[in-house]
C-alpha positions as CSV (number, residue, x, y, z in Angstrom):
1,X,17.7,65.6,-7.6
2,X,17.1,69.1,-8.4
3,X,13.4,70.1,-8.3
4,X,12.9,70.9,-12.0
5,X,14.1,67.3,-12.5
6,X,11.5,65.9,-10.2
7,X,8.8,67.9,-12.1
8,X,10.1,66.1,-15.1
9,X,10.1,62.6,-14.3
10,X,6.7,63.1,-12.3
11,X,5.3,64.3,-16.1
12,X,6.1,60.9,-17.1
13,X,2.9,59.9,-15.2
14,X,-0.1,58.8,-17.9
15,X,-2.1,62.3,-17.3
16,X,-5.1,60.4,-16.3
17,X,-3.1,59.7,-13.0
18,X,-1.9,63.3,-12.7
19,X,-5.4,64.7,-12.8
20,X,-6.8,62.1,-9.9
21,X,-8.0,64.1,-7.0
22,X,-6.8,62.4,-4.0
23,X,-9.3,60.7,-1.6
24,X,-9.6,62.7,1.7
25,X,-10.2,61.5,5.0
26,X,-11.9,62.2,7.6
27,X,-9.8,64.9,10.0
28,X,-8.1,62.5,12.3
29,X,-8.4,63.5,16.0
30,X,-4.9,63.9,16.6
31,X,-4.2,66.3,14.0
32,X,-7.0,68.6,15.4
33,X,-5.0,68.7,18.6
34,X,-2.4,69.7,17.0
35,X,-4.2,72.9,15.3
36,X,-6.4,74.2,17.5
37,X,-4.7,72.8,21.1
38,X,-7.5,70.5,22.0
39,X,-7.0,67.4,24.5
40,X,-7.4,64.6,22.1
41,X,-9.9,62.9,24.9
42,X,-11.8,66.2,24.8
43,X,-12.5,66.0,20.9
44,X,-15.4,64.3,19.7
45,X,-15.1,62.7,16.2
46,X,-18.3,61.6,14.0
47,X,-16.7,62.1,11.0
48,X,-15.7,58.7,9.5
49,X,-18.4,56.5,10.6
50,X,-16.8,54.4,12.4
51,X,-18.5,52.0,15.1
52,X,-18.9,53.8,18.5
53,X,-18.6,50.8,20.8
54,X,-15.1,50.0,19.1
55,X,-14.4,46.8,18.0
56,X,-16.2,43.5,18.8
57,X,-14.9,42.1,22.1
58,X,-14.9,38.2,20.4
59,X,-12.6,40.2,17.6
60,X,-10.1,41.4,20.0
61,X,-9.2,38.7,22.0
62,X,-8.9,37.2,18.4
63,X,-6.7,39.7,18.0
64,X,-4.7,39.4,21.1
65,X,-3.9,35.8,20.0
66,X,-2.9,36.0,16.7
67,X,-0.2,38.8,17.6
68,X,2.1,35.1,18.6
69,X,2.2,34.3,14.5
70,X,2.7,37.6,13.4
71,X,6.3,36.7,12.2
72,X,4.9,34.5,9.9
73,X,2.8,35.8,6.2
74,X,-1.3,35.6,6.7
75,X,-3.5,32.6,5.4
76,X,-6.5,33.6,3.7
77,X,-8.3,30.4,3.7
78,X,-10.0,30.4,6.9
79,X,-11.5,33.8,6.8
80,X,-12.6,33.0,3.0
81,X,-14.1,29.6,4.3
82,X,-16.2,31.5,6.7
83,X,-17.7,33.9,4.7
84,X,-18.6,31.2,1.8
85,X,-19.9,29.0,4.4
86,X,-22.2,31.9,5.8
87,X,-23.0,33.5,2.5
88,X,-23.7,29.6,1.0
89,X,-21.1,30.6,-2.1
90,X,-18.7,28.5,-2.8
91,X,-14.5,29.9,-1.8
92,X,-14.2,30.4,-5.5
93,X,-16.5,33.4,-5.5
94,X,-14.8,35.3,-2.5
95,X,-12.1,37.5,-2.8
96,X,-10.6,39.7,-0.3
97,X,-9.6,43.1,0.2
98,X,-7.4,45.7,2.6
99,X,-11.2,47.3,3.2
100,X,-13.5,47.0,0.5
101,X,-12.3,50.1,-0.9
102,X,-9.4,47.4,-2.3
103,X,-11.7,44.9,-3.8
104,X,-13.5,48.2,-5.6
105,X,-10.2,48.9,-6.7
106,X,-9.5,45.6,-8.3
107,X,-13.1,45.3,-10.2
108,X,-11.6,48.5,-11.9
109,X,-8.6,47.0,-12.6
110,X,-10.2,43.9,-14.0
111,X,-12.8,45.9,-16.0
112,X,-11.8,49.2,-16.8
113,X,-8.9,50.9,-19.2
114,X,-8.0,53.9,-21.3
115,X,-10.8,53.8,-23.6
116,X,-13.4,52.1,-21.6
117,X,-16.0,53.9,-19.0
118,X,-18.0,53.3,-15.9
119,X,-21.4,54.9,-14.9
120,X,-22.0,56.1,-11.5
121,X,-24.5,58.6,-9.6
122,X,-23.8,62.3,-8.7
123,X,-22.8,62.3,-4.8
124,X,-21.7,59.1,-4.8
125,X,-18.8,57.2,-2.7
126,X,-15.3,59.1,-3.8
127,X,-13.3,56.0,-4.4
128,X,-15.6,55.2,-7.6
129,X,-14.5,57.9,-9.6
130,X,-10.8,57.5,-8.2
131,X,-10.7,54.2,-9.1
132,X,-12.1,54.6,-12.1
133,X,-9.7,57.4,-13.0
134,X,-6.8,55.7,-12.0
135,X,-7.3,53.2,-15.0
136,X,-7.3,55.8,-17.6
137,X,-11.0,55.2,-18.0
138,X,-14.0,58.2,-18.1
139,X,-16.2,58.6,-15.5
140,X,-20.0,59.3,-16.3
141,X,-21.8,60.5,-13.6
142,X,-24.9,60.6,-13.6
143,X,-27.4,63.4,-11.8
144,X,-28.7,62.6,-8.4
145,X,-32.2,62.0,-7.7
146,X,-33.4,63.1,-4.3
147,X,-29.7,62.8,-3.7
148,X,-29.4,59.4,-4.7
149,X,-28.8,57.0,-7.5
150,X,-31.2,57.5,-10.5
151,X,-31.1,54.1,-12.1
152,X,-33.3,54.6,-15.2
153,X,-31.1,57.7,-16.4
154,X,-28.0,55.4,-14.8
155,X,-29.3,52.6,-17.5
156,X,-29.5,55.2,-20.3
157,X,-26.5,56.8,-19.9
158,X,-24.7,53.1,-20.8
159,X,-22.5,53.1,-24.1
160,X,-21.0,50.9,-25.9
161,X,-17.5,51.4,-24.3
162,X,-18.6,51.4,-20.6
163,X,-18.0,48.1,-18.4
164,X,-18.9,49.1,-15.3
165,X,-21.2,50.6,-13.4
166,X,-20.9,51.6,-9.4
167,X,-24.1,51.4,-7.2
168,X,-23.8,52.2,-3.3
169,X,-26.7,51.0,-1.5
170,X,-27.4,52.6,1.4
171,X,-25.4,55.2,-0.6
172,X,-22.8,57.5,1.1
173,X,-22.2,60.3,2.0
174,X,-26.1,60.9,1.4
175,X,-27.7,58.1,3.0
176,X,-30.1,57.3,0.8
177,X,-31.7,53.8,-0.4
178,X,-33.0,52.2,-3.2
179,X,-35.5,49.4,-2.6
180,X,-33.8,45.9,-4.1
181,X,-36.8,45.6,-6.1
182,X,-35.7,48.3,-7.9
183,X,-31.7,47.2,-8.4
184,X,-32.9,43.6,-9.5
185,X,-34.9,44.8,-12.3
186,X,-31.7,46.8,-13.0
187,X,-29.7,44.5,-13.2
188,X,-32.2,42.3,-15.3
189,X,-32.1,45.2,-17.9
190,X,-28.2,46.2,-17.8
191,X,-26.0,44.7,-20.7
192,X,-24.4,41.0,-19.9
193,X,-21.3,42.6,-21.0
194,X,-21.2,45.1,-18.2
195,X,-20.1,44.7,-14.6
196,X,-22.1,46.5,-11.9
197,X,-20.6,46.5,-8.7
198,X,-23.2,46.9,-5.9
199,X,-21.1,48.3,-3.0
200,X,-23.1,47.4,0.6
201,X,-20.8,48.7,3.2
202,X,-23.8,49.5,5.2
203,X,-25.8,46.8,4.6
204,X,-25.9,45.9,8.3
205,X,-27.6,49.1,9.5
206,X,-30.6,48.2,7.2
207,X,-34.5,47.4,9.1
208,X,-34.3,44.0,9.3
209,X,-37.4,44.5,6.2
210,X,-35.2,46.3,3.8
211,X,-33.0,43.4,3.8
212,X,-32.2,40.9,0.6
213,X,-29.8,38.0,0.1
214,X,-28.2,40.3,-3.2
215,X,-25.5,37.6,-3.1
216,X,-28.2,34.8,-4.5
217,X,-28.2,37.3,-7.3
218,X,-24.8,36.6,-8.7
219,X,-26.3,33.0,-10.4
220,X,-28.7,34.9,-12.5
221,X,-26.5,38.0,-12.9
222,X,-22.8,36.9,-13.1
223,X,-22.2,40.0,-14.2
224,X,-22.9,41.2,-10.3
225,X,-20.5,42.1,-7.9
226,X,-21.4,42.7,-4.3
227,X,-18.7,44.6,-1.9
228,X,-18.7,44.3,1.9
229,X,-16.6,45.7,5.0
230,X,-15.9,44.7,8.2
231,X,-14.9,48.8,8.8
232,X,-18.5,50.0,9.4
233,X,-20.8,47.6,11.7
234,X,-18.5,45.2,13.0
235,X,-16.1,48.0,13.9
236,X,-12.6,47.0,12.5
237,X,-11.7,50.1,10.6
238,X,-8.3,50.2,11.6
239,X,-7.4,47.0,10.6
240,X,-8.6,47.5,6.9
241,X,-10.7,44.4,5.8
242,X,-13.3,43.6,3.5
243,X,-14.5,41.6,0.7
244,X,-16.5,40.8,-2.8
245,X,-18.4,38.2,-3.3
246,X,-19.1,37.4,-7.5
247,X,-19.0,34.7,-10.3
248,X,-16.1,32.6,-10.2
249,X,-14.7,34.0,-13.1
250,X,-15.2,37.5,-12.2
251,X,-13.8,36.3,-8.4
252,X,-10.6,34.9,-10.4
253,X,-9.9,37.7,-12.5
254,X,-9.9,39.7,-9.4
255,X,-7.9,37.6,-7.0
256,X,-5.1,37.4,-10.3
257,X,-4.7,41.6,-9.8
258,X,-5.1,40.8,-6.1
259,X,-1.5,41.7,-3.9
260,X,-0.9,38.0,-2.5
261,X,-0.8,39.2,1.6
262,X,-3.5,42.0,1.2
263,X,-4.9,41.8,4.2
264,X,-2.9,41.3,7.2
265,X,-3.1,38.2,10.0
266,X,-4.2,40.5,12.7
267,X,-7.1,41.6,10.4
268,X,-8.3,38.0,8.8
269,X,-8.1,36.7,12.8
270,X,-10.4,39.6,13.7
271,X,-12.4,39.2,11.0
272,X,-13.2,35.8,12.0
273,X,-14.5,36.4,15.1
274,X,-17.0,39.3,14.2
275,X,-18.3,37.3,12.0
276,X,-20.1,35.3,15.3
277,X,-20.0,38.0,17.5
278,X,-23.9,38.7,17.3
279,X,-24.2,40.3,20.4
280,X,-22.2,43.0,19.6
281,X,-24.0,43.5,16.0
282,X,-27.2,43.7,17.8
283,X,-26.3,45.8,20.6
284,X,-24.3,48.2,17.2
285,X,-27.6,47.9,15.5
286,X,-29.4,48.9,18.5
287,X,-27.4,51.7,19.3
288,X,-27.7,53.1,15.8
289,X,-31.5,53.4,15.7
290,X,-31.8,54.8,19.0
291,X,-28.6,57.6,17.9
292,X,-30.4,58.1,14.6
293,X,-33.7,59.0,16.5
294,X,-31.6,61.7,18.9
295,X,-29.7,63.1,16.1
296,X,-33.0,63.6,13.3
297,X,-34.7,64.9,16.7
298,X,-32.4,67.4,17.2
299,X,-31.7,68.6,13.9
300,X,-35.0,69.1,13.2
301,X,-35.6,70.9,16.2
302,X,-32.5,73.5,15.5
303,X,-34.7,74.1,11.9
304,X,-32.4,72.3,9.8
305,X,-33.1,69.8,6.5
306,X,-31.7,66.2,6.5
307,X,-31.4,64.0,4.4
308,X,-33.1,60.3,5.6
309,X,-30.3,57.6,6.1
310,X,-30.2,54.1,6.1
311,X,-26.7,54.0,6.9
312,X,-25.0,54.9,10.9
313,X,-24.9,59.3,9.6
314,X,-27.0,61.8,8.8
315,X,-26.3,64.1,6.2
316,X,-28.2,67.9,6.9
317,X,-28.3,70.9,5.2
318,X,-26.6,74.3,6.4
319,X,-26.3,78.0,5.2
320,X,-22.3,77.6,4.6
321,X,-20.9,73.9,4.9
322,X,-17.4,75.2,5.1
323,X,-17.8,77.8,8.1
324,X,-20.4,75.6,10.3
325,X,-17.5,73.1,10.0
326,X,-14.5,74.7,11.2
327,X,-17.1,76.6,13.8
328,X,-17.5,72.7,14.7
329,X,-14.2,72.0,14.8
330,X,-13.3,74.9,17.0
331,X,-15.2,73.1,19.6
332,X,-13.7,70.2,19.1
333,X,-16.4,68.2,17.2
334,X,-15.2,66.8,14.0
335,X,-18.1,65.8,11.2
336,X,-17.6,65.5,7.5
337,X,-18.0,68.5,4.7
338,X,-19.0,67.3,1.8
339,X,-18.4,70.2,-0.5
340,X,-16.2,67.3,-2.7
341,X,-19.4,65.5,-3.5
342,X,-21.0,68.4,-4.8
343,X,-22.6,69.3,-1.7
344,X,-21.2,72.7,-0.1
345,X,-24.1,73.3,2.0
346,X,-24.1,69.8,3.7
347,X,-22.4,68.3,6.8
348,X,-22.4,64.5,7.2
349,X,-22.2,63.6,11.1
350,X,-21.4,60.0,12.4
351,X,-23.9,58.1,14.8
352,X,-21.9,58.3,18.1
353,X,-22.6,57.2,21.6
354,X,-25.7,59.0,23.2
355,X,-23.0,61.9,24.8
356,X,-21.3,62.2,21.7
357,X,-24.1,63.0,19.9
358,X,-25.4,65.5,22.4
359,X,-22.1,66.9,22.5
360,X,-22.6,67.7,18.5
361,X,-26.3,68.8,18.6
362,X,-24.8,71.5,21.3
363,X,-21.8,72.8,19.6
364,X,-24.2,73.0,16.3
365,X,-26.0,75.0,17.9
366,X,-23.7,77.5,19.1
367,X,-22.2,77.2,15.8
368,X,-25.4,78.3,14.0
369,X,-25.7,81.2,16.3
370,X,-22.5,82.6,16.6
């Protein structure tokens, strides 16, 4: 096919799909070894925020067992069974996803479409405008207050044509959170004819005080949907799984735009055994706080403005976001520019282990004085 036939058919595309921005990831290690000649075990990545300690142990000998039944397609029913039987919902009202960034996907397929829109916040997760975009619907963002979601203007700035509205909470890349006082009565004001997905990918890094049982919600709001992943906490980011929880009806409209073998067998069998694996959560949420502490320390200390987290990163202000970065990655540390969330000036780092952090705080400072 000669290229000005390509360019043709690809202009068959609905335009709302040419002009998506596509998602971008964090800089894999390998590929920085491959541009700037660094040992990949000499490179330090807190870019992604991925769990430091790896996956749970309980989750890889899972793992390491299911590999015999790998020939055959996966069974979703047990990992579904477990997660209505420790969220007391009933199977009906889960629905599973390759990484919650899937089940986000198919809320927007269920609710969204040329002519319809969805509200979200200024600096909010990437995927909600991508998968907003990717239906043909308009995106509505809303301005950012203190950097995070500014639900009164959020509430005002619903029409008549939006069905759905994203909320991240702790939000990323910024960190920030809103107190579930503050979502419920929301929700409580929110149109029963629009869907508001509540995204809690970090949910696990929250002070045991900050904490609410949001699924209880989805009986007085069925118009709720709450999104979890097993990428962040339980450390399974590779193996892409995650899941909503919402009304029955909501759960089957999903699960009917759902691919049948979304997520794999390795994944559900890992999945499983998180789950239990609480040792490993505490010692993750241990090592978090103490990693959160050494990384506010020493940003504040090199005179630098952060944003506070509730999440396993901190996002913190520099002079230039582009050229601190690639001063960072010169060194081998790779963290996250944000300059696609409207934040040019600001670097997102991942909590690491306690070396990997000072390995950062070290190059950042070189950075900022070279």
């Amino acid at each position: 096919m000669i290229e000005s036939d390509a360019m043709s058919i690809a202009k068959q595309a609905p335009e709302y799909i040419r002009a998506i921005s596509p998602y971008i990831p964090g800089k894999p290690m390998t590929q920085l070894a491959r541009e700037m000649g660094i040992p990949v075990d000499k490179i330090v990545k807190l870019a992604s925020n991925e769990n430091p300690l790896g996956m749970s142990p309980r989750a890889r000998v899972a793992v390491e067992q299911a590999i015999a039944g790998i020939e055959r397609y996966p069974d979703q029913f047990d990992l579904i069974k477990a997660l209505a039987d420790r969220t007391r919902l009933a199977q009906e009202q889960i629905v599973l996803g390759n990484g919650s960034n899937d089940v986000l996907d198919l809320a927007a397929r269920v609710f969204l479409a040329p002519g319809r829109s969805a509200v979200m916040a200024q600096h909010a997760f990437a995927v909600y405008p991508l998968a907003t975009v990717s239906t043909g619907a308009e995106c509505i963002v809303v301005p950012a207050k203190h950097y995070g979601h500014d639900l009164d203007a959020m509430l005002a700035a619903i029409r008549s044509d939006t069905r759905l509205v994203w909320i991240a909470n702790p939000n990323n890349p910024t960190g920030n959170f809103l107190p579930y006082s503050e979502i419920k009565a929301f929700l409580a004001k929110v149109p029963a004819a629009v869907a508001v997905v509540l995204d809690e990918a970090y949910t696990e890094y929250l002070a045991p005080a900050d904490r609410v049982d949001t699924l209880s919600w989805i009986r007085d709001f069925p118009n709720l949907i709450v999104t979890r992943t097993f990428s962040k906490v339980y450390g399974l980011a590779g193996l892409r799984v995650g899941y909503a929880a919402a009304s029955p009806a909501v759960a089957d409209l999903m699960n009917r735009v759902r691919q049948p073998f979304n997520v794999n067998n390795l994944a559900l069998a890992a999945a499983i055994a998180a789950l239990d694996d609480h040792v490993f959560l505490a010692e993750s949420y241990q090592l978090n706080r103490r990693g959160m502490e050494q990384l506010v320390t020493g940003i504040k200390r090199l005179g630098l403005e952060h944003i506070p987290s509730h999440g396993n990163f901190v996002t913190f202000k520099v002079s230039d976001g582009g050229a601190v970065n690639q001063k960072l990655l010169r060194q081998g540390v790779i963290v996250r520019p944000i300059g696609g969330y409207g934040l040019p000036n600001h670097l997102r780092v991942t909590i690491g282990l306690e070396r990997e952090n000072d390995c950062f705080l070290q190059a950042l400072e070189q950075a900022l004085n070279a």
